[in-house]
C-alpha positions, -999 to 999 in steps of 0.1 A, spaced: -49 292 477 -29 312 454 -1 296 436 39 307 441 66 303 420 88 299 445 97 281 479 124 272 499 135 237 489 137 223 531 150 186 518 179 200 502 205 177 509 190 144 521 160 144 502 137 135 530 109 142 513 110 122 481 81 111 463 60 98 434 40 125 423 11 126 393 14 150 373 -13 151 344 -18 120 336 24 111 338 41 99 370 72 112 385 95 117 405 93 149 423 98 168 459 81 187 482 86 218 488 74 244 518 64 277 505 63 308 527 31 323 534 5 336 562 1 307 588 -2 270 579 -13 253 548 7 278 527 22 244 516 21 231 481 43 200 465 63 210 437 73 184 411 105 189 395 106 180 359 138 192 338 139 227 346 101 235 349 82 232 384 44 217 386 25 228 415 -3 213 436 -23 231 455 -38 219 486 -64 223 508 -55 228 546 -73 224 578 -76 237 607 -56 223 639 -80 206 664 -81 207 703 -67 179 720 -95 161 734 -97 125 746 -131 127 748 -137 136 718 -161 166 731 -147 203 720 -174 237 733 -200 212 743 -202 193 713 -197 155 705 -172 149 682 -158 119 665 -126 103 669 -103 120 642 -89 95 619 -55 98 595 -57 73 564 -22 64 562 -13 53 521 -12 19 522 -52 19 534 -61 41 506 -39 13 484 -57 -14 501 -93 1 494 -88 3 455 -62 -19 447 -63 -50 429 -72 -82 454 -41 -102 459 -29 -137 453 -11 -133 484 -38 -152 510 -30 -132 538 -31 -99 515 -61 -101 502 -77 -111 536 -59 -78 549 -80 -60 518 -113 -78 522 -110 -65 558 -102 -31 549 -129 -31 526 -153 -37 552 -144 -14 578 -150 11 553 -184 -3 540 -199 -4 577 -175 19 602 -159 47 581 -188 72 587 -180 70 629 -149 85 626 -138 119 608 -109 107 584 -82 128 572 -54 123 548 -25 145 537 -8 161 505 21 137 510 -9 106 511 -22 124 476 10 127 461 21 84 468 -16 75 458 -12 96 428 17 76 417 18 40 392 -10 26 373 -30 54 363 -59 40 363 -54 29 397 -41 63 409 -76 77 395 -100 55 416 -77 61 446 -71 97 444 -111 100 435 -115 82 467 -103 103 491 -111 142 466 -138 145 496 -116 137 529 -101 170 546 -62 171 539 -38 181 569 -17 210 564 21 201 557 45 227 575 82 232 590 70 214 620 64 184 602 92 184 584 115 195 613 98 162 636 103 143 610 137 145 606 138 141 642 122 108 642 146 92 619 176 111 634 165 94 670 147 59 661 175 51 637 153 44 611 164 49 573 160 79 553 142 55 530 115 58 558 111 93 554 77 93 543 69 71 564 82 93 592 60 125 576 31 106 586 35 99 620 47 136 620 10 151 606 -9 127 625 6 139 659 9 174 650 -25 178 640 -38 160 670 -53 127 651 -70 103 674 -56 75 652 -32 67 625 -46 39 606 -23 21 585 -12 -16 569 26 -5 573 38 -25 598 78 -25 587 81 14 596 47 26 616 26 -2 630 62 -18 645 52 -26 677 92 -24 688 99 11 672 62 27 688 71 35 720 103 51 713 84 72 690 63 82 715 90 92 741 101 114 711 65 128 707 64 131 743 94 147 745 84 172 724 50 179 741 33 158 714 11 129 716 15 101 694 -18 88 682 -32 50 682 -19 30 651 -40 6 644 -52 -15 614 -90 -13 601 -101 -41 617 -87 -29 649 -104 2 644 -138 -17 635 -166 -7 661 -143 17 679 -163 45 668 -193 64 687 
């Protein structure tokens, strides 16, 4: 995808779209930023650093049917599966002291040891660009882990249901990110969102308000579940 120089700053203002980006081998601060361009994927985060701009590049995907079934032109296809951050964190990280932690990561561990390969896993530049932050040896195994996974193509639409979702749940814009991701998983038709955040996603009280938005909107908010939830859920 061809780099640009310039791009239309759509968190002006409230800053939705803050995150820790990696720059190099540094960690920063920075914000995303939508470029124009010929259909999706012309996205690309921009990191703002004094008065230079580091872009990142990303590779998009293409938008998939909506099948239940999983079955698109005759073929069989497998449940479609977005790897929310805090999975990615839970794969690489450290195991806890915390007892009920660490059990969370042994399980997560497993489910991608035995059932990762049943499902088609996804992730996103804004899942890149949080992984990518912290210890940076850390931020290398987990951004090495998912170099291979597909990446979902962040465009207005997300952004613009986003904003939506904290506007209408009442959630903070702290959980803006957080928001993002329930954003690319239902616009780009995801099966499941798999994720560990239960304070902002996996809230059982806040999910089906967020799917009378969804619904609203013609949109179908996917199943959030944990790895071990998702274990053996595969074809």
């Amino acid at each position: 995808m061809e780099e640009r120089e310039r791009g239309e700053d759509l968190l002006e203002g409230d800053r939705l779209g803050e995150v820790a980006v990696s720059a190099g081998r540094a960690s920063h601060k920075g914000r995303i930023i939508l470029h124009p361009g010929r259909g999706a994927g012309t996205a690309v985060a921009s990191l703002a650093i004094a008065s230079s701009w580091c872009i990142v590049p990303y590779r998009s995907s293409a938008v998939l049917s909506d099948r239940r079934t999983f079955v698109r032109e005759g073929e069989s296809l497998k449940p479609k599966v977005y790897l929310e951050t805090s999975v990615i964190s839970y794969l690489t990280g450290r195991i806890s002291r915390d007892a009920i932690v660490a059990a969370n990561q042994r399980q997560t561990r497993s489910w991608w040891e035995e059932s990762r390969t049943k499902f088609d896993l996804y992730v996103s530049q804004v899942v890149v660009l949080e992984i990518g932050a912290g210890d940076l040896t850390l931020a290398r195994n987990r951004l090495a882990l998912v170099q291979e996974i597909p990446r979902l193509a962040l465009t207005r639409d997300c952004f613009s249901l986003s904003r939506a979702l904290l506007r209408e749940t009442g959630l903070p814009k702290t959980a803006g990110r957080d928001a993002l991701h329930m954003a690319l998983a239902s616009l780009h038709e995801m099966d499941f969102l798999l994720t560990w955040n239960c304070r902002h996603i996996a809230n059982a009280a806040l999910i089906p308000r967020i799917a009378s938005i969804m619904g609203a909107r013609g949109l179908r908010l996917p199943m959030i579940w944990s790895p071990p939830q998702l274990a053996g859920s595969g074809r």
